[in-house]
C-alpha positions in Angstrom: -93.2 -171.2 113.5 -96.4 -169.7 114.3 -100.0 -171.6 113.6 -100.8 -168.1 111.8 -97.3 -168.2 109.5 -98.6 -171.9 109.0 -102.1 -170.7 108.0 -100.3 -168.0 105.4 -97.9 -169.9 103.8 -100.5 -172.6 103.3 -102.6 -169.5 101.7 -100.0 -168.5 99.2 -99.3 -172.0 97.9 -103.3 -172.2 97.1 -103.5 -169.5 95.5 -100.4 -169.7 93.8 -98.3 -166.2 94.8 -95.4 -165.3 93.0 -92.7 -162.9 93.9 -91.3 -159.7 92.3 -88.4 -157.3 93.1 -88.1 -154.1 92.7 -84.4 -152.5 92.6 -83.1 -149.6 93.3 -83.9 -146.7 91.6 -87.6 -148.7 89.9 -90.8 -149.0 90.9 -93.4 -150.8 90.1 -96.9 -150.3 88.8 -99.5 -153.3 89.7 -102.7 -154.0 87.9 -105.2 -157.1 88.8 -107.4 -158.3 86.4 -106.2 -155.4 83.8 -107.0 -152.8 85.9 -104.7 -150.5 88.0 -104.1 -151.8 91.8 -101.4 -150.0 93.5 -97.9 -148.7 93.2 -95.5 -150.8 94.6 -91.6 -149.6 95.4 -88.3 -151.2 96.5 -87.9 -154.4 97.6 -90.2 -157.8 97.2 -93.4 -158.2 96.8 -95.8 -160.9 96.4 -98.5 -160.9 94.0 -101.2 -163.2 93.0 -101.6 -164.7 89.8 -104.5 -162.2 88.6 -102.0 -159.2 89.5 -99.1 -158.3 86.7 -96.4 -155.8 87.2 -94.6 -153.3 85.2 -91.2 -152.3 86.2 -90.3 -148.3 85.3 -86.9 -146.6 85.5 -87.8 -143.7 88.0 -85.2 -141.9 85.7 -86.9 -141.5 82.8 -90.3 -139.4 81.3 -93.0 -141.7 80.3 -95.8 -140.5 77.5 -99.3 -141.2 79.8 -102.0 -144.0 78.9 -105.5 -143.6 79.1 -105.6 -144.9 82.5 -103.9 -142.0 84.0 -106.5 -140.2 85.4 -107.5 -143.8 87.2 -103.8 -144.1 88.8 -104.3 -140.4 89.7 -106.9 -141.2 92.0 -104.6 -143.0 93.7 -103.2 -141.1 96.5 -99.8 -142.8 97.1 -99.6 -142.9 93.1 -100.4 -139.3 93.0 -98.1 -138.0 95.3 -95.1 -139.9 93.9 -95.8 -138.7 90.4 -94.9 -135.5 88.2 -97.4 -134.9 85.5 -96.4 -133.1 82.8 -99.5 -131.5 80.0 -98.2 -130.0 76.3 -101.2 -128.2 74.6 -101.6 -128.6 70.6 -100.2 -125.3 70.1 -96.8 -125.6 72.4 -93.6 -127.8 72.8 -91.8 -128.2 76.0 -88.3 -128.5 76.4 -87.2 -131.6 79.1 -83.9 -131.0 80.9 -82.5 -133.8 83.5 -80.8 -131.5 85.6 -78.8 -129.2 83.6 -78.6 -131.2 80.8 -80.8 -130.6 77.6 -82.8 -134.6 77.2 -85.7 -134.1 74.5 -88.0 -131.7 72.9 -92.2 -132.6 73.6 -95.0 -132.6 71.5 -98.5 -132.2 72.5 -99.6 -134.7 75.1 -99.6 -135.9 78.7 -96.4 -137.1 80.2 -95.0 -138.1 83.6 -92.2 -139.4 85.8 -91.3 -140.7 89.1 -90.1 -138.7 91.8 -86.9 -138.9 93.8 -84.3 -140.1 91.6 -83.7 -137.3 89.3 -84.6 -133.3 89.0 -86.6 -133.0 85.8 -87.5 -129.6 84.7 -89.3 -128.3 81.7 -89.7 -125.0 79.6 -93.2 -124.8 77.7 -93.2 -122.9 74.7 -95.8 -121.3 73.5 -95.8 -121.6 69.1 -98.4 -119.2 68.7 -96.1 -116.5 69.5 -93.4 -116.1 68.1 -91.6 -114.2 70.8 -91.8 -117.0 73.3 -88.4 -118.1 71.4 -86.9 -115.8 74.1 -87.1 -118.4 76.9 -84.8 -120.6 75.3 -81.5 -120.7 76.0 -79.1 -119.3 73.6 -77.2 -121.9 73.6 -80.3 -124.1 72.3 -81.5 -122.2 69.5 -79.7 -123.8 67.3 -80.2 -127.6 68.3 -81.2 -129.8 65.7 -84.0 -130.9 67.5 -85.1 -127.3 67.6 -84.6 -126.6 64.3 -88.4 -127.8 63.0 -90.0 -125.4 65.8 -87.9 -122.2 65.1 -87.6 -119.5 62.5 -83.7 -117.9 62.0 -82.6 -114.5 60.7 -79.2 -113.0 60.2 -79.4 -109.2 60.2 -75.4 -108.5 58.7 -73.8 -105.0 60.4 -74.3 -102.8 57.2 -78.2 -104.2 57.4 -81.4 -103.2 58.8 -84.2 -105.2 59.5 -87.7 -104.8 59.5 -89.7 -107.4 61.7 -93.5 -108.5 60.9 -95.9 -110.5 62.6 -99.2 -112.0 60.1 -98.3 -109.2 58.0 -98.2 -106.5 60.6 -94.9 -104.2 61.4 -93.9 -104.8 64.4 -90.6 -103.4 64.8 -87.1 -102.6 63.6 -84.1 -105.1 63.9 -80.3 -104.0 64.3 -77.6 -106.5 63.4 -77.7 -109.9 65.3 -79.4 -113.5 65.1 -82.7 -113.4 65.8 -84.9 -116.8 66.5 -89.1 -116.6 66.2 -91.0 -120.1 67.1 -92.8 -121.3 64.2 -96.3 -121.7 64.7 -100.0 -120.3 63.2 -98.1 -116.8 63.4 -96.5 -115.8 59.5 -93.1 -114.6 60.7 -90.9 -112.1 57.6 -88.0 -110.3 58.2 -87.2 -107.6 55.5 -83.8 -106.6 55.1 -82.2 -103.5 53.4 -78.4 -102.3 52.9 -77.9 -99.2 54.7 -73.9 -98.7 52.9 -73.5 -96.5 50.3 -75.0 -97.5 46.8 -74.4 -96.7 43.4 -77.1 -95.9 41.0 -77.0 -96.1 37.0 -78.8 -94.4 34.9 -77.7 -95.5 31.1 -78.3 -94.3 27.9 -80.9 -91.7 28.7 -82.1 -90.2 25.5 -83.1 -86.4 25.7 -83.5 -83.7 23.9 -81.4 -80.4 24.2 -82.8 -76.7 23.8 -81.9 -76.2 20.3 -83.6 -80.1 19.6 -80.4 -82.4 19.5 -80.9 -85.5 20.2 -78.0 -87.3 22.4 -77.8 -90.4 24.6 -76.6 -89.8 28.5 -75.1 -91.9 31.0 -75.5 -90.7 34.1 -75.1 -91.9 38.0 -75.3 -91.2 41.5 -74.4 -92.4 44.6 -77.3 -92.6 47.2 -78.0 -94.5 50.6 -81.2 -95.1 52.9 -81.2 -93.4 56.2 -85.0 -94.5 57.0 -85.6 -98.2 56.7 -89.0 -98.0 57.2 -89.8 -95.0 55.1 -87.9 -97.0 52.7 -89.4 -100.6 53.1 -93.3 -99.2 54.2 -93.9 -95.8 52.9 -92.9 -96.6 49.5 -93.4 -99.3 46.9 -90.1 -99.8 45.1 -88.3 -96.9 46.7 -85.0 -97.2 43.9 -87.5 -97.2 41.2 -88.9 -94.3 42.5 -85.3 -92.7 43.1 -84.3 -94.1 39.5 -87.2 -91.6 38.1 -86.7 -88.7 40.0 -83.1 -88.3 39.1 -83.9 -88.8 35.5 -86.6 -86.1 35.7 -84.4 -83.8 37.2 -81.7 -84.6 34.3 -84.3 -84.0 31.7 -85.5 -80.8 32.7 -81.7 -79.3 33.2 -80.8 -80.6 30.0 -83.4 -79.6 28.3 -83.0 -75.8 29.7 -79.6 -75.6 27.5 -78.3 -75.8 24.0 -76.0 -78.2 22.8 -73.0 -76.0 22.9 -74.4 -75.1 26.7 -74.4 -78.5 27.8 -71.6 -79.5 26.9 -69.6 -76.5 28.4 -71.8 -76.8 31.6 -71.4 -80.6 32.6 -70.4 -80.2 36.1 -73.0 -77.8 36.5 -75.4 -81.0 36.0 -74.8 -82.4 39.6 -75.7 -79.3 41.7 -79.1 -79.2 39.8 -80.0 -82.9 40.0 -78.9 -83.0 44.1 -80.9 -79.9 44.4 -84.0 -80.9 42.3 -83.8 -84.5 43.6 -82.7 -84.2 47.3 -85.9 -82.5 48.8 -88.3 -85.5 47.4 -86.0 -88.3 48.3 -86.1 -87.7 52.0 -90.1 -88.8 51.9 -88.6 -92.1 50.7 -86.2 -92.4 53.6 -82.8 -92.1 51.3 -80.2 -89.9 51.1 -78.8 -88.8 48.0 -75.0 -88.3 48.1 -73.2 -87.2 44.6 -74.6 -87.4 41.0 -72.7 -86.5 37.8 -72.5 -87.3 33.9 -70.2 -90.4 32.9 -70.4 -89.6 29.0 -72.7 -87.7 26.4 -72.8 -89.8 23.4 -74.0 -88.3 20.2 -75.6 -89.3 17.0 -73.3 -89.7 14.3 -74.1 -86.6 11.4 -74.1 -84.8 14.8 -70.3 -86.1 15.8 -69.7 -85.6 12.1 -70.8 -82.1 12.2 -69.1 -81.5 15.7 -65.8 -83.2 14.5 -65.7 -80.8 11.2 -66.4 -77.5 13.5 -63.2 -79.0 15.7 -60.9 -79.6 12.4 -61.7 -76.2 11.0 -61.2 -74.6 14.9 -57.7 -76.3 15.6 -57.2 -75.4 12.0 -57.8 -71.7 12.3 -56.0 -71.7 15.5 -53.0 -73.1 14.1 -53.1 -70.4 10.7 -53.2 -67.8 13.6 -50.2 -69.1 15.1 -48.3 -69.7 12.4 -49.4 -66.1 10.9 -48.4 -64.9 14.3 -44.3 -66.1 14.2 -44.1 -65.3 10.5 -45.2 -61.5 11.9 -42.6 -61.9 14.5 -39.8 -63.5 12.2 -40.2 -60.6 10.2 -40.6 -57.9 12.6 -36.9 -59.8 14.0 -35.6 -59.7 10.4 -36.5 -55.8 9.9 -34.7 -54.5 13.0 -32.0 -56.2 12.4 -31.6 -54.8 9.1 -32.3 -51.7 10.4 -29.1 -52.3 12.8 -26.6 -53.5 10.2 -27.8 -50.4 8.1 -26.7 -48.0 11.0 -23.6 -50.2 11.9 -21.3 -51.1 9.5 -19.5 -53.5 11.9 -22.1 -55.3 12.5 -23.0 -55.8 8.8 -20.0 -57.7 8.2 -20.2 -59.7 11.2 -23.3 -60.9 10.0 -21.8 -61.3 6.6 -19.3 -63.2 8.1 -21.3 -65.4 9.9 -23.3 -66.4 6.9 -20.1 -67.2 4.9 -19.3 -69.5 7.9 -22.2 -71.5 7.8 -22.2 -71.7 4.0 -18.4 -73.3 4.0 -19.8 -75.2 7.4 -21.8 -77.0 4.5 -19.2 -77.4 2.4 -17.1 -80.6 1.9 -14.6 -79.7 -1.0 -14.0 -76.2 -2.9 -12.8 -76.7 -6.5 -11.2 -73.5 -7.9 -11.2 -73.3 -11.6 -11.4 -69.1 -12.1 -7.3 -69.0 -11.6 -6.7 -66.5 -8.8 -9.9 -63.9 -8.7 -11.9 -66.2 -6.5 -9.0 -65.7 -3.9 -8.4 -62.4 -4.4 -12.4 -62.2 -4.1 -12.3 -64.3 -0.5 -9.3 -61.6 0.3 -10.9 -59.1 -0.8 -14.6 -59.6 1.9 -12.5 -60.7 4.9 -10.1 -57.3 4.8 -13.1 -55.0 4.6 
């Protein structure tokens, strides 16, 4: 052996050296005295006893110390070394090659180079739209779920995005995914299907003052979501009051007697009266009509009487009507069996046949005159 190998090995035993390794796929950080020295990488190395060594797996992130600017400086550090910076208002997702690993929060991280292909998508949680760089396929990882808004706009919906407050534009059916962050996110929704409207025991007065109770509905839907949703506050309750207006002032045109014969007259004058206002609140109203008319009692009392005394004169008329006919029959045919012997006796004939069709025994106690009277009418 050399004098100088002599000379070295004598060195390391004074100063007492100890050896590391460093495996495959590690790599080794050393620091002497506490404070960062130099990067070390596969193989052995010897250090002295003011040096210690960490070991890292070059295959996995590491959240930064504060001495990472000091191993920065470092050139053989720095160019072995990803650094990776999260502000306070995003989150960055961490893939290990295609594969999904973790989401970050704010902060400094960094990993070694060579072993693996790291990449990351920073998201920005002051807007909301940046939810668009994520994959659809992540949006709805758990470990996504704290960072994102979700909203289900169903096929017969429309939606009708805001951001802080502000429209900002309309949504068709889908999922839709906003990141949560300072930025208020709402979604409002409204059914655009056809809807049914009741209007129940509406009390009004007629022409000719009767009072009477009205259930009414229509059928209605919205054609304008935003008309609906921005240009109006409480667009049914609005729609609710313009029918009913429009009822009143048709029912109040007629008398009692006039309203009830003109019911389905009711429905062209509330479309008409109606349909020209609703437009301004984006809706469309379809059919309208009167369920029932329910009236007070004296008045059903009253009405029920004028019915009775109606069906009752119809029914004098019509019986007055037959007897005039039954007569009118009776008179021409006496008027026939006055002209025609012949058929005077026939009709004799047949009433005698229809009296002894009645008759279940004849008892005879006159000796012969009631024969000779029988033979007597049937040889006329």
């Amino acid at each position: 052996m050399r004098p100088e190998s002599n000379w070295e090995h004598q060195d390391l035993i004074n100063n007492k050296m100890k050896r590391v390794r460093i495996n495959v796929g590690k790599t080794g950080i050393v620091s002497k005295n506490g404070d960062y020295n130099r990067l070390i990488s596969v193989g052995s190395h010897w250090l002295t006893m003011r040096e210690s060594v960490v070991i890292f797996d070059k295959a996995q992130l590491y959240a930064s110390d504060s001495h990472l600017n000091v191993k920065l400086e470092d050139e053989n550090f720095r160019k072995n070394v990803e650094v990776i910076e999260v502000a306070d208002n995003e989150i960055a997702l961490s893939y290990v090659g295609k594969n999904f690993s973790e989401v970050l929060r704010r902060g400094r991280y960094f990993y070694f180079k060579g072993l693996v292909d790291m990449k990351f998508v920073t998201i920005n949680l002051n807007d909301p739209e940046s939810a668009n760089l994520i994959e659809k396929s992540m949006l709805r990882n758990s470990a996504l779920t704290p960072y994102l808004h979700e909203f289900k706009i169903n096929s017969s919906e429309e939606g009708l995005l805001f951001f802080d407050g502000k429209f900002a534009r309309a949504l068709t059916k889908g999922l839709y995914f906003f990141t949560r962050g300072i930025t208020p996110v709402e979604v409002l929704k409204i059914d655009m299907r056809q809807i049914q409207l009741e209007l129940s025991g509406q009390e009004m007065l007629t022409k000719d003052k009767a009072a009477l109770r009205i259930n009414f509905q229509a059928n209605y839907r919205v054609t304008n979501a935003q008309k609906a949703l921005l240009d109006s506050k409480d667009f049914e309750k609005q729609l609710y009051t313009l029918i009913q207006l429009g009822l009143r002032e048709f029912v109040g045109t007629l008398s009692l007697d006039e309203l009830l014969s003109a019911k389905e007259k009711v429905s062209e004058y509330v479309l008409e009266f109606a349909r020209t206002k609703t437009s301004n609140l984006g809706v469309e109203l379809l059919t309208a009509g009167i369920r029932d008319i329910v009236l007070p009692g004296e008045v059903k009392d009253i009405m029920n009487k004028v019915l009775v005394a109606q069906k009752s004169a119809e029914a004098n008329t019509i019986v007055r009507r037959e007897e005039t006919a039954a007569t009118r029959s009776l008179l021409n045919t006496a008027k026939l069996m006055e002209e025609n012997d012949m058929l005077f006796k026939l009709k004799e004939m047949e009433y005698i046949e229809k009296i002894a069709g009645k008759i279940g025994e004849v008892t005879v106690s006159s000796g012969g005159k009631v024969l000779d009277q029988l033979t007597q009418m049937f040889s006329k």
